[in-house]
N, C-alpha and C positions, 0 to 999 in steps of 0.2 A: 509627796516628796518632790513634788516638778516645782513648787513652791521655796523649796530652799535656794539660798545663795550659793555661788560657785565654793566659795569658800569654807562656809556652812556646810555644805552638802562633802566636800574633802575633808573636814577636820571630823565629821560624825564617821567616813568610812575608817580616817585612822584608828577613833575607838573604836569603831566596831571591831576591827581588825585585831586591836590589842585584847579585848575583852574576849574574843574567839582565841587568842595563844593560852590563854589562862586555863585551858583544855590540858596544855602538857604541864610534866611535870618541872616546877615542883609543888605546883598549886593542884593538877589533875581534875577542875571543873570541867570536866568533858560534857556534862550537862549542859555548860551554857554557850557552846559551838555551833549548836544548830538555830536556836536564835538571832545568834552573831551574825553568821553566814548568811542567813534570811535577810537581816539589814542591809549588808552587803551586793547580797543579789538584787535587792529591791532599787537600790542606789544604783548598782549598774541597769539596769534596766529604765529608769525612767530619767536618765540623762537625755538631754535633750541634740547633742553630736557624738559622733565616737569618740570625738575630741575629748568630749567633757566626760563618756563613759571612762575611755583609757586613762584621764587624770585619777576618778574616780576608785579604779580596780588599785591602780599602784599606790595611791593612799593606804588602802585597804591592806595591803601586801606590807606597808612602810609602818602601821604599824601590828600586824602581824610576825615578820621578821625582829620587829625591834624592838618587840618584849619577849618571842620567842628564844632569840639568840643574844638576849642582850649578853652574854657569857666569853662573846667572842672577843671582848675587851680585856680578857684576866690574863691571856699572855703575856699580854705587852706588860704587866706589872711584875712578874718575876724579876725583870732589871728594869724596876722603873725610870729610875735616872737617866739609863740609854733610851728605850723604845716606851717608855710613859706616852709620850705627847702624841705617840701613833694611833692610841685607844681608838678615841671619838673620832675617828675618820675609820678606821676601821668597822666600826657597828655603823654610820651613815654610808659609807657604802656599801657594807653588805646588805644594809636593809632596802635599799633606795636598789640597788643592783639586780636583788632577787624579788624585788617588787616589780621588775620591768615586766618579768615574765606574766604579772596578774594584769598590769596595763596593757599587755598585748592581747590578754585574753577578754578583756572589755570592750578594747578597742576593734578587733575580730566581732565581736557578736555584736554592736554597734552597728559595725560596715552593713551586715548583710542580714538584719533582721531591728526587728522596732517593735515595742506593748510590749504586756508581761510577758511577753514567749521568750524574749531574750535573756531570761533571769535563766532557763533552763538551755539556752543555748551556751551562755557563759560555764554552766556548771560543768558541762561535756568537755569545753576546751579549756578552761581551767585546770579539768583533770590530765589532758591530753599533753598539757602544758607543764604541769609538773610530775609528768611522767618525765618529759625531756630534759627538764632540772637536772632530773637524777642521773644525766648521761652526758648530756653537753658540756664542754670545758673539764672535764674526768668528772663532771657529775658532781651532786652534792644532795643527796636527798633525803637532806634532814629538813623536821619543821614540817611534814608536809599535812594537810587539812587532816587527810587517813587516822595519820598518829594520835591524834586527838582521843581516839576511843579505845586507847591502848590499855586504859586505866577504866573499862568497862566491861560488861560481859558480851560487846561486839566484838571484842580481842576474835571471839573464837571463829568468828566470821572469814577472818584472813586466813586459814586455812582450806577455804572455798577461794577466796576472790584476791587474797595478797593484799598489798598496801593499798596501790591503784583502786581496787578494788573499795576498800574504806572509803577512801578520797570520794571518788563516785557516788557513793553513799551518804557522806556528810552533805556532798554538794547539790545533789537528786534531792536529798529530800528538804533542806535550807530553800531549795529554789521552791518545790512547789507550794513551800508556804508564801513564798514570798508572789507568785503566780495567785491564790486564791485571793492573796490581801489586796493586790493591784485589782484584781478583777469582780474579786465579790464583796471585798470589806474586811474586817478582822473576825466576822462571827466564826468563820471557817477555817479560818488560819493557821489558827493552832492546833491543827485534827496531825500535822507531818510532822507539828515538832513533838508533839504528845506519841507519833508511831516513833519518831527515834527517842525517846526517853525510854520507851518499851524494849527497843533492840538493847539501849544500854543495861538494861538492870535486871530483864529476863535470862535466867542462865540458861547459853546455847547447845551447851557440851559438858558431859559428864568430865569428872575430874581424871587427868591422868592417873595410871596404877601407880602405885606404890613400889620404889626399885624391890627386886627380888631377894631373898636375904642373903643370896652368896652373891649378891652383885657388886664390883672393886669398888673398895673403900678409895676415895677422891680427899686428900688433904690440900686444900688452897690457901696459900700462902699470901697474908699481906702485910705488904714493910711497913709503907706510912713514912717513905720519905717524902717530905716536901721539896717542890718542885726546886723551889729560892735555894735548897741544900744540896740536892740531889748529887750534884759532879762537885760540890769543892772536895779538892783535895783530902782534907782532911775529916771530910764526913764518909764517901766510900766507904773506906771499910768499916763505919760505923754501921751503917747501914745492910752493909753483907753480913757483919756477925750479928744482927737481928734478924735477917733469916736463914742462916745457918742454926742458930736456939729457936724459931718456930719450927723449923724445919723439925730439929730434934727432938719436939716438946713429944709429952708423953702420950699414949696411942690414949682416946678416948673411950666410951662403950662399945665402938665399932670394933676396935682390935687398931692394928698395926695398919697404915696405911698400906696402899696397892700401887700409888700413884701421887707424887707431890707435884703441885705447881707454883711456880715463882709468876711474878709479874713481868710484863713488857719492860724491856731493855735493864732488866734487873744482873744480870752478870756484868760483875764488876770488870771484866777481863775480855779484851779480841774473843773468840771462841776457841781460833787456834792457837791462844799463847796460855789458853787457862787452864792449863793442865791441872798444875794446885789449886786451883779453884775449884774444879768440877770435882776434883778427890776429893776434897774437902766438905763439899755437898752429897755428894755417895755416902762418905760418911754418918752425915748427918740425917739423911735421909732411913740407914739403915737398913738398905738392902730394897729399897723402894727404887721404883723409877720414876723419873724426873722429866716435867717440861717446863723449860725456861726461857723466859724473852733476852735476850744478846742482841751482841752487833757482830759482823763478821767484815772481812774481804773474801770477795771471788773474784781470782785473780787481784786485779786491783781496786774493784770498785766496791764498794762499802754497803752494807746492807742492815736491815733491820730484820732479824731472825728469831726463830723459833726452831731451837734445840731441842731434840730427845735425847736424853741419855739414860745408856743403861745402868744395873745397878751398881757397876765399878766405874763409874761417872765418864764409861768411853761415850764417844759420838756416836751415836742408831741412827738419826736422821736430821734431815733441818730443813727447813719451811723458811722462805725468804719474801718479807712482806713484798704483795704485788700492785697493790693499789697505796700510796705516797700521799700524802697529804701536802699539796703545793703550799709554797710561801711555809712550811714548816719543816717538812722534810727536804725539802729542795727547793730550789727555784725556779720556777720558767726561763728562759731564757737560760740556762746556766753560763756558759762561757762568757756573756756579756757581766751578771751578776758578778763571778770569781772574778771577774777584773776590776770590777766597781768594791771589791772586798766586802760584798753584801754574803747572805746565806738564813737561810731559813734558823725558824724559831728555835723548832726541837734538834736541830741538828747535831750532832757530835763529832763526826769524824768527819773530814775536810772533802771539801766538794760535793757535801750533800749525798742523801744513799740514791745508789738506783734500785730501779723495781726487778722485785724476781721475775720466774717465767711464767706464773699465771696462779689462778685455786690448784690448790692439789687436798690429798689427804695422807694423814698419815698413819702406814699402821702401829699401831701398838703393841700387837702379839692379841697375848689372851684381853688386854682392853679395851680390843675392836680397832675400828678404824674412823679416826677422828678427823673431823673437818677444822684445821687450824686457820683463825683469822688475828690479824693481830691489829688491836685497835679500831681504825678508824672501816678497816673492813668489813666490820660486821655492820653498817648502814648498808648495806650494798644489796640487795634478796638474792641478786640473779646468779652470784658466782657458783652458789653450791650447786645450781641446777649445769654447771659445767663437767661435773665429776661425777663419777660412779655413787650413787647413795649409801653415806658413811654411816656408823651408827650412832654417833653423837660429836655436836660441835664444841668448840675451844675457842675463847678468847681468851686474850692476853693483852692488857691494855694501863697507859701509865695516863690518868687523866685529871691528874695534877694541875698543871697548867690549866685548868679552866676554873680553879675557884671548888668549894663545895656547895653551892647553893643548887644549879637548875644544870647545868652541863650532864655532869655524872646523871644524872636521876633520870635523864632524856638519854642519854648511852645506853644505860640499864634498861628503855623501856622498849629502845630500837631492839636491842638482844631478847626479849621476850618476845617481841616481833616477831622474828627471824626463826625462833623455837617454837612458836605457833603455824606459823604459814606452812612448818618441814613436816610437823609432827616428829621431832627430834629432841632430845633436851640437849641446853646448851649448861656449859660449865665456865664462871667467866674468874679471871682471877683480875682486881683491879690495885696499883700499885698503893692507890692513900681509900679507895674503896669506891664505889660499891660491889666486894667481891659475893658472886652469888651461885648459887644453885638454881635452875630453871627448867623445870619439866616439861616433857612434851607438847601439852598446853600453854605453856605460854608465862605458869605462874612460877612465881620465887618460890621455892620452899625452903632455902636456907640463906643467909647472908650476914656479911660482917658492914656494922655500919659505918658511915663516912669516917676519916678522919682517926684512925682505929691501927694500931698494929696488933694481928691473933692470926688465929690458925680456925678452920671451917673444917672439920671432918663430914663425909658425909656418901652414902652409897650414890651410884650413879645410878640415875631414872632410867627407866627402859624407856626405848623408842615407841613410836603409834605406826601402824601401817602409812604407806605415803601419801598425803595429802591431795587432795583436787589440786592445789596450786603445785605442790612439789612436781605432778606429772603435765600440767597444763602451762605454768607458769603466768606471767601479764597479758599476753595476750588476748584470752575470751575477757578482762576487765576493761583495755582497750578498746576492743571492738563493740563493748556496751557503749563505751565512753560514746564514742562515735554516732552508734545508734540514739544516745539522750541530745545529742548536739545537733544532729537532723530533725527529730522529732522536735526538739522546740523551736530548730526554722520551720520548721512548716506547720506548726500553731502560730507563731507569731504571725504568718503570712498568711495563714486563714483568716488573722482574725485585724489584720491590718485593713484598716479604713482604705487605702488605696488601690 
C-alpha cells in the first residue's frame, strides 16, 4: 500500500469507509465492517507522515459519516423552498466535521509509533476518540464503528462491554488483520476477520423469557402524521382524532389494555390548557392509563415533555426532555439567534425549548417504574446509569423529519442497544414508525412498520438481572481501550528498525 498515490491512497480510505457504514441499517452488512476496517487500518498504518496518515483516517471517517448519515439532509426538505439549499452543506459538514475526529486519531498514532503496530495503536484511540464524540459539544454518538454489529448475534456482547466496548472489538480485531497482512502476507490474515464472522453469527445468549401471562397489556399508538402536515392548522385535529380511534379501537386477544402510549410531541394542546383534550383521551383510552409526548411551560420556558395521566385524563406526572437536540430544538447561542430571527428545525413554541433537570423515572403504580426518554435520548447509554434501576424503559420519539429509508431503522437499532447493555426491555412508541416492542436482549418482538397508522398490543417483557455494564458502565471498555493503544506502541517500537 506504501506504493499508492496520495490521492489513490484517500479515495480507497473513502470506500473503504463507505463500504464499513453499510454495516448499519438499512442495508445491516455487519459482515463486511471488519474487512473495511482492516483496509482502513492498513492505509493508516503504512502512510508515510502523520500528515498523510491524518489525511488518510478523516477520508475514511468522510466516507463513513457520509453514507452513515447521509439522512441528515431530509429536514431541510420538509420546507424545501426555505431551508432546501441548506441540505448538501449540511451532510459535507457533518461528515467532513465528524471525520476530524478519525484524522486525529491517525494522525496521534503517526506521531508516536511507525510499521504495522500503528494499525493497533489507531484502533485503541480511535475508540478512545469516539468515545469523546459521544460527550463533546453535548455529544453525538451515533454512527459509531460498535453499532455495526447491532444486527448480529455480538448484540449480546454489549451487555458485558456497552457500545465502547463493540467499537473496541470491531477495531481490535480489523486491526490485527491488517497487522498479520503488513507483516506476514495475506496467507494469515484472514484468521481475525474469520474469528469476527464467528462472534457475529454464534449465538451468545439465550433468548429473553417470554413476558408473564398477567404481565400489563402495553397498547402503542401510531399516528403517521407526516412531518410536511404535522402543525398545519388544519390537519391537527386530524391527526388527534386518528389517535383518539386507535386509541379506542377494540381490545385484541390480550384483553383491554393497561397502558396506552401516544407518540412524541403528539398532544395537540399546551399541557396546561388541554383539559378537553386529555378528557377526551381518558375517554378513549377507557379507563387505561396513558403516556403522551406534549409540550409544556414551566414557568415561562417551553419544554418538550412526557405526560402521565391518570385514568380521568388528570396530570400524575411529567418527564421534561433533558438532553435537546441543537440547531433543532434550539439554538446555540440563543439570544444572538432570536435577534437574527433564526430558530431551530423542530421547534414549536418560541425561543426554542429548554432542557429539563436531568434522567429521572417515573413511576407508574402497579406498571413499575419506567425510564422515560424522549427521542433523541435514547442514543445516549450513560443517563439510565444516573438513576435508581427502573424496570423497563420508554421512548417516545417523532422521527419524521428524517425520511423512512435509514434514520428510523438506525434509531430503532440504538433502542435495542440500550435494551441489551441494561438487560431491560424497552417500549418505543414512534410517531410515522418504527414503533416496537424490545426485550431484555436486545430483540424486536413486536412492531408496527414505517410509514403505517395501527395500534401494537402487547404484554410487557420482564426484565434480566443487571447487567456487567448496567453495574460497571464504559469505563473497564475504556481502560482496555487504553491498554490496546499501548500494546501496539510498544509492538510497533519493538519492531521498528530504528
Amino acid at each position: 500500500m506504501t506504493s499508492l498515490g496520495r490521492w489513490q491512497a484517500r479515495a480507497l480510505a473513502v470506500f473503504a469507509g463507505g463500504v464499513a457504514a453499510l454495516a448499519l441499517p438499512p442495508f445491516n452488512a455487519w459482515y463486511a465492517i471488519f474487512a473495511a476496517f482492516a483496509l482502513i487500518a492498513a492505509l493508516v498504518a503504512t502512510a508515510e507522515t502523520p500528515r498523510g496518515a491524518a489525511w488518510r483516517a478523516w477520508a475514511a471517517g468522510v466516507g463513513w459519516f457520509g453514507v452513515s448519515m447521509h439522512w441528515i439532509v431530509q429536514p431541510f426538505f420538509v420546507d424545501a423552498a426555505v431551508t432546501g439549499w441548506m441540505a448538501p452543506f449540511a451532510l459535507v459538514l457533518l461528515a467532513g466535521g465528524l471525520a476530524l475526529f478519525w484524522g486525529l486519531a491517525g494522525w496521534a498514532a503517526a506521531r508516536v509509533s511507525e510499521g504495522p503496530g500503528r494499525a493497533w495503536v489507531f484502533a485503541g484511540l480511535l475508540t478512545l476518540l469516539e468515545a469523546l464524540r459521544g460527550h463533546i459539544f453535548t455529544g453525538l454518538p451515533w454512527a459509531q464503528p460498535g453499532h455495526g454489529l447491532i444486527d448480529s448475534q455480538a448484540l449480546a456482547l454489549s451487555a458485558h462491554v456497552g457500545p465502547h466496548g463493540l467499537t473496541l472489538l470491531v477495531l481490535f480485531v480489523s486491526a490485527a488483520s491488517a497487522v498479520i497482512y503488513l507483516y506476514k502476507g495475506p496467507t494469515w490474515a484472514g484468521v481475525p476477520l474469520a474469528f469476527g464472522l464467528a462472534l457475529g453469527l454464534v449465538p451468545m445468549a439465550a433468548p429473553a423469557p417470554a413476558p408473564a401471562a398477567e404481565a400489563p397489556v402495553l397498547r402503542i399508538v401510531q399516528i403517521n402524521a407526516p412531518q410536511h402536515l404535522k402543525w398545519q392548522r388544519d390537519m391537527v385535529p386530524v391527526f388527534f382524532e386518528r389517535g383518539l380511534t386507535l386509541t379506542a379501537s377494540a381490545p385484541g386477544p390480550l384483553g383491554a389494555p393497561d397502558l396506552v402510549i401516544w407518540p412524541e410531541t403528539s398532544l395537540p394542546e399546551i399541557l396546561d390548557r388541554s383539559d378537553l383534550a386529555r378528557a377526551r383521551i381518558a375517554e378513549a383510552a377507557g379507563g387505561a392509563e396513558v403516556l403522551i409526548g406534549g409540550q409544556r411551560y414551566a414557568g415561562l420556558e417551553p419544554r418538550n415533555m412526557l405526560a402521565y395521566l391518570a385514568a380521568d385524563g388528570g396530570i400524575a406526572s411529567v418527564y421534561d426532555k433533558h438532553h435537546l437536540v441543537p440547531f433543532g430544538e434550539y439554538l446555540p447561542l440563543r439570544g444572538r439567534a432570536e435577534a437574527l430571527g433564526l430558530q431551530g428545525l423542530a421547534q414549536q413554541l418560541s425561543g426554542g425549548y429548554r432542557p429539563g433537570e436531568g434522567p429521572g423515572v417515573m413511576d407508574l403504580g402497579p406498571l413499575g417504574r419506567a425510564f422515560p426518554m424522549i427521542c433523541y435520548e435514547a442514543i445516549f447509554p450513560g443517563y439510565i446509569r444516573a438513576v435508581a434501576r427502573p424496570d423497563w424503559m420508554v421512548q417516545v420519539t417523532n422521527d419524521a423529519w428524517f425520511g423512512s429509508f435509514a434514520m428510523p431503522y438506525q434509531h430503532l437499532a440504538l433502542a435495542r442497544l440500550r435494551a441489551a447493555e441494561q438487560g431491560l426491555p424497552l417500549i418505543r412508541a414512534a410517531n410515522t414508525g418504527v414503533s416496537a416492542v424490545i426485550d431484555a436482549r436486545g430483540e424486536v418482538t413486536h412492531s408496527l412498520p414505517m410509514d403505517t397508522q395501527g395500534t401494537l398490543d402487547a404484554r410487557l417483557p420482564p426484565a434480566l438481572p443487571p447487567t456487567l455494564y448496567a453495574r460497571t458502565g464504559d469505563l473497564p471498555a475504556l481502560i482496555l481501550a487504553i491498554f490496546v493503544t499501548l500494546s501496539g506502541l510498544a509492538v510497533a517500537r519493538a519492531r521498528s528498525p530504528h
